[in-house]
C-alpha positions as CSV (number, residue, x, y, z in Angstrom):
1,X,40.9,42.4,-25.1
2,X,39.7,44.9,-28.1
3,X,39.8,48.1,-26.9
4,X,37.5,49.6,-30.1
5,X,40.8,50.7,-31.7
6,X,42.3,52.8,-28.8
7,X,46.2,52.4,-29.1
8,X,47.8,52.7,-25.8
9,X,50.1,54.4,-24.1
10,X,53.1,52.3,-24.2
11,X,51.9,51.4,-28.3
12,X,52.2,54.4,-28.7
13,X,55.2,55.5,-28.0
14,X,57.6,52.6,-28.6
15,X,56.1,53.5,-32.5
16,X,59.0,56.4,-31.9
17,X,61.1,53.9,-30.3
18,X,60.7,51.5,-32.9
19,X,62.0,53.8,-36.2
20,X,65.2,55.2,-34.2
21,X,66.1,51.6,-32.8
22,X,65.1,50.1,-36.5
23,X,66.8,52.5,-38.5
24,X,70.2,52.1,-36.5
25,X,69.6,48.5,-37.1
26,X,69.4,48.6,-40.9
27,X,72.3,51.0,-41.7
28,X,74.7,48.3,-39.4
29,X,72.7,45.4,-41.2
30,X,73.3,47.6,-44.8
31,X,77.0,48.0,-43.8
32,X,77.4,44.0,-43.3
33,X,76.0,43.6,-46.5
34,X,77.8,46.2,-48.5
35,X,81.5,44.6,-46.9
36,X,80.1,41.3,-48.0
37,X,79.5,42.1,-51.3
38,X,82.9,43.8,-51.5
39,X,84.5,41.2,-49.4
40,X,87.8,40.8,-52.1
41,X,88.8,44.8,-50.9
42,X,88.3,44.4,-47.5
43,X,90.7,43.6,-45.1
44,X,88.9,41.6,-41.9
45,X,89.0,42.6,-38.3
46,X,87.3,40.0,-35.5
47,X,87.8,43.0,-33.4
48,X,85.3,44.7,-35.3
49,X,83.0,42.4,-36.0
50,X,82.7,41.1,-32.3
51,X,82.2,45.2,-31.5
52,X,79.6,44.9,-34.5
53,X,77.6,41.9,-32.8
54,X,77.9,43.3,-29.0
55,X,76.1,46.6,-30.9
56,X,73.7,44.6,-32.8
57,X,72.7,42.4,-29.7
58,X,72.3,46.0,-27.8
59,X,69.6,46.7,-29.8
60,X,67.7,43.2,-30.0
61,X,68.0,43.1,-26.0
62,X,66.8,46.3,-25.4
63,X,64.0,45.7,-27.6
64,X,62.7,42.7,-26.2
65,X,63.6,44.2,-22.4
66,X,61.2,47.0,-23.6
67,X,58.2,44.7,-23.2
68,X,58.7,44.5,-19.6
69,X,56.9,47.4,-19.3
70,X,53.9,47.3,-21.8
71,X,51.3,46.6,-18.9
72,X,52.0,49.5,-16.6
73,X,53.5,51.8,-19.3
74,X,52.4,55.9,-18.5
75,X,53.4,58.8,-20.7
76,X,55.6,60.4,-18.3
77,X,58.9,62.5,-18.3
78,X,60.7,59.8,-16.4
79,X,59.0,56.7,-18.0
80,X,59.6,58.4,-21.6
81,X,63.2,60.3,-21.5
82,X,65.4,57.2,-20.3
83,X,64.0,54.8,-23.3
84,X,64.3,57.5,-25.5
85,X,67.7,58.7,-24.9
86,X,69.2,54.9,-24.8
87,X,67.5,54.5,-28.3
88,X,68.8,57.7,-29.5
89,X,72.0,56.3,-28.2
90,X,71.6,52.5,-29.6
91,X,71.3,54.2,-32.6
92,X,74.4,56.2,-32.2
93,X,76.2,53.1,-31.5
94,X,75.3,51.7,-34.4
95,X,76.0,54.5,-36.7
96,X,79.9,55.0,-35.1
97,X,80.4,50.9,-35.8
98,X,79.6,51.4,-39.3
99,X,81.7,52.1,-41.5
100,X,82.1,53.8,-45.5
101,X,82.1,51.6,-47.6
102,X,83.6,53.4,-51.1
103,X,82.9,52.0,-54.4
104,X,86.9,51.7,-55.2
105,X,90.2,50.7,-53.1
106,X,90.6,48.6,-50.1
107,X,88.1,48.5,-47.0
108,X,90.6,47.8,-44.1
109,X,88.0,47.3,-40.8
110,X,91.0,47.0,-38.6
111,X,92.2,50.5,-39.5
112,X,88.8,51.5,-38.7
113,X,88.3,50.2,-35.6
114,X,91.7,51.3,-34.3
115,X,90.6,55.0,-35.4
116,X,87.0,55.0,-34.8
117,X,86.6,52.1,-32.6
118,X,87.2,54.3,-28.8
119,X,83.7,55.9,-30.7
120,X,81.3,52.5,-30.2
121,X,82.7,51.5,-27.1
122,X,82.4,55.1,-25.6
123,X,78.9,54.9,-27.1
124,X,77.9,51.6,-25.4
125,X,79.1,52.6,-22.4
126,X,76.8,55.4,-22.3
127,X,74.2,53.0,-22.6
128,X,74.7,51.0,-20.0
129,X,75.1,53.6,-17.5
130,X,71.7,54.9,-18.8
131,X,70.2,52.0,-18.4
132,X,71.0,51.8,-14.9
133,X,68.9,55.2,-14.9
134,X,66.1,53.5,-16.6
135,X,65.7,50.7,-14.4
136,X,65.9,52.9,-11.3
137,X,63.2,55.6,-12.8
138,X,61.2,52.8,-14.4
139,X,61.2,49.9,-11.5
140,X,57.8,50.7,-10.3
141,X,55.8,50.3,-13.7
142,X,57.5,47.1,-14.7
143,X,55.4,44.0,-15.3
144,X,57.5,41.8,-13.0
145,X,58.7,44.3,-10.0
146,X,62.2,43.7,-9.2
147,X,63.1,43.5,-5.3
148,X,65.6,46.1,-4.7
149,X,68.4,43.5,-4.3
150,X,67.5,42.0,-7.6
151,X,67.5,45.5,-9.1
152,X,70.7,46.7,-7.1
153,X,72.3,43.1,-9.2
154,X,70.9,44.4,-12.3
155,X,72.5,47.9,-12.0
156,X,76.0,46.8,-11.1
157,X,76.4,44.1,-14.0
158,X,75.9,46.9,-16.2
159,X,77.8,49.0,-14.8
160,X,80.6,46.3,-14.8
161,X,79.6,46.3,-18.4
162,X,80.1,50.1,-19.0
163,X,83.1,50.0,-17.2
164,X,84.6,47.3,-19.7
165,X,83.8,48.8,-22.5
166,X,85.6,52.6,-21.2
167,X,88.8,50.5,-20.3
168,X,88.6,49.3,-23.8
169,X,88.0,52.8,-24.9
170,X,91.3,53.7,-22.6
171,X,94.0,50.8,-23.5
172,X,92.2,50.8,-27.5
173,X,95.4,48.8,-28.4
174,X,96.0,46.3,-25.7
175,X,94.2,43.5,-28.4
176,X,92.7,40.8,-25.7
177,X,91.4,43.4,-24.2
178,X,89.2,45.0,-27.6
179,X,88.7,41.0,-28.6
180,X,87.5,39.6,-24.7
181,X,85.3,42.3,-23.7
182,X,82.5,42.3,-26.7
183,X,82.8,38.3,-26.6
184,X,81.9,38.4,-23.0
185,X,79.1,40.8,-23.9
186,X,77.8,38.5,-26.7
187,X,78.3,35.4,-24.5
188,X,76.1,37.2,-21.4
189,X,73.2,37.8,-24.0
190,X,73.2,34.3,-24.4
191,X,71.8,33.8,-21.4
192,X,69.3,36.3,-21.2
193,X,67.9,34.6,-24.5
194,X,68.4,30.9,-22.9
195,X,65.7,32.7,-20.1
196,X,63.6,34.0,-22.9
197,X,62.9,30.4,-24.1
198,X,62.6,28.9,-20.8
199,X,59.5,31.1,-20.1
């Protein structure tokens, strides 16, 4: 319904919302781009790039999980510090999987995620775990009300997530480890979009 112009609450603020979790987006997007372009010096890593996706996916899936919300939305301390903190650190996460690319001389991604890589997944982990504080703070406002089992299911899959991605932080060079644990991220967001198009 028109509401004479009046932007609300929750409009309002995921405006903030939308530039950290947007900008995070386009420098990983830009980074994709610029390796492509220089793809002769650069030396490929499917560990990175399934890191790369699980981070890119973080931010689409929170996004649309943001929605759930929209109808009840109230600017308060608890209903506006989780979101913000696990854009701020979507955005993070996004920033620490990206690397330089320099104009000259080789671009070796595996290097890069063997030095940096303990970075992301520390990052992501973070996320999870504060998005089991979200959906604790944030359970009475959403548009669909989770039963506290439900919700209690929710918080301990990401957990198991945050856990995963510290013991790939831990054992960095134990290799099935860095390559199962982001394609088992990527392959569980492939059912949370299966749900989106059922609805």
């Amino acid at each position: 319904p028109d509401r004479g112009g009046i932007v609300s609450s929750f409009e309002f603020f995921t405006v903030l919302l939308s530039f950290v979790v947007s900008i995070g987006v386009a420098n990983l997007l830009q980074t994709v781009a610029q390796l492509m372009q220089a793809q002769e010096r650069v030396r490929f890593s499917l560990t990175w790039a399934l890191w790369a996706a699980a981070i890119f996916n973080l931010q689409i899936t929170y996004w649309l999980r943001s929605w759930t919300y929209h109808e009840n939305f109230m600017l308060r301390i608890e209903t506006s510090v989780p979101p913000l903190v696990l854009a701020i650190i979507a955005f993070m996460a996004c920033g620490l999987a990206s690397p330089r690319v320099p104009d000259t001389g080789e671009i070796d991604l595996r290097a890069f995620h063997n030095d940096d890589g303990r970075k992301y997944q520390i990052a992501y982990a973070a996320f999870m775990l504060m998005a089991i504080v979200q959906g604790i703070l944030m359970a009475d406002i959403a548009s669909e009300a989770l039963p506290p089992s439900k919700l209690l299911v929710d918080s301990m899959i990401q957990g198991a997530f945050a856990v995963m991605a510290i013991l790939a932080a831990v054992f960095h060079k134990v290799r099935w480890l860095q390559v199962s644990v982001p394609a088992l991220f990527i392959i569980f967001a492939l059912g949370f979009y299966g749900q989106l198009m059922e609805q």
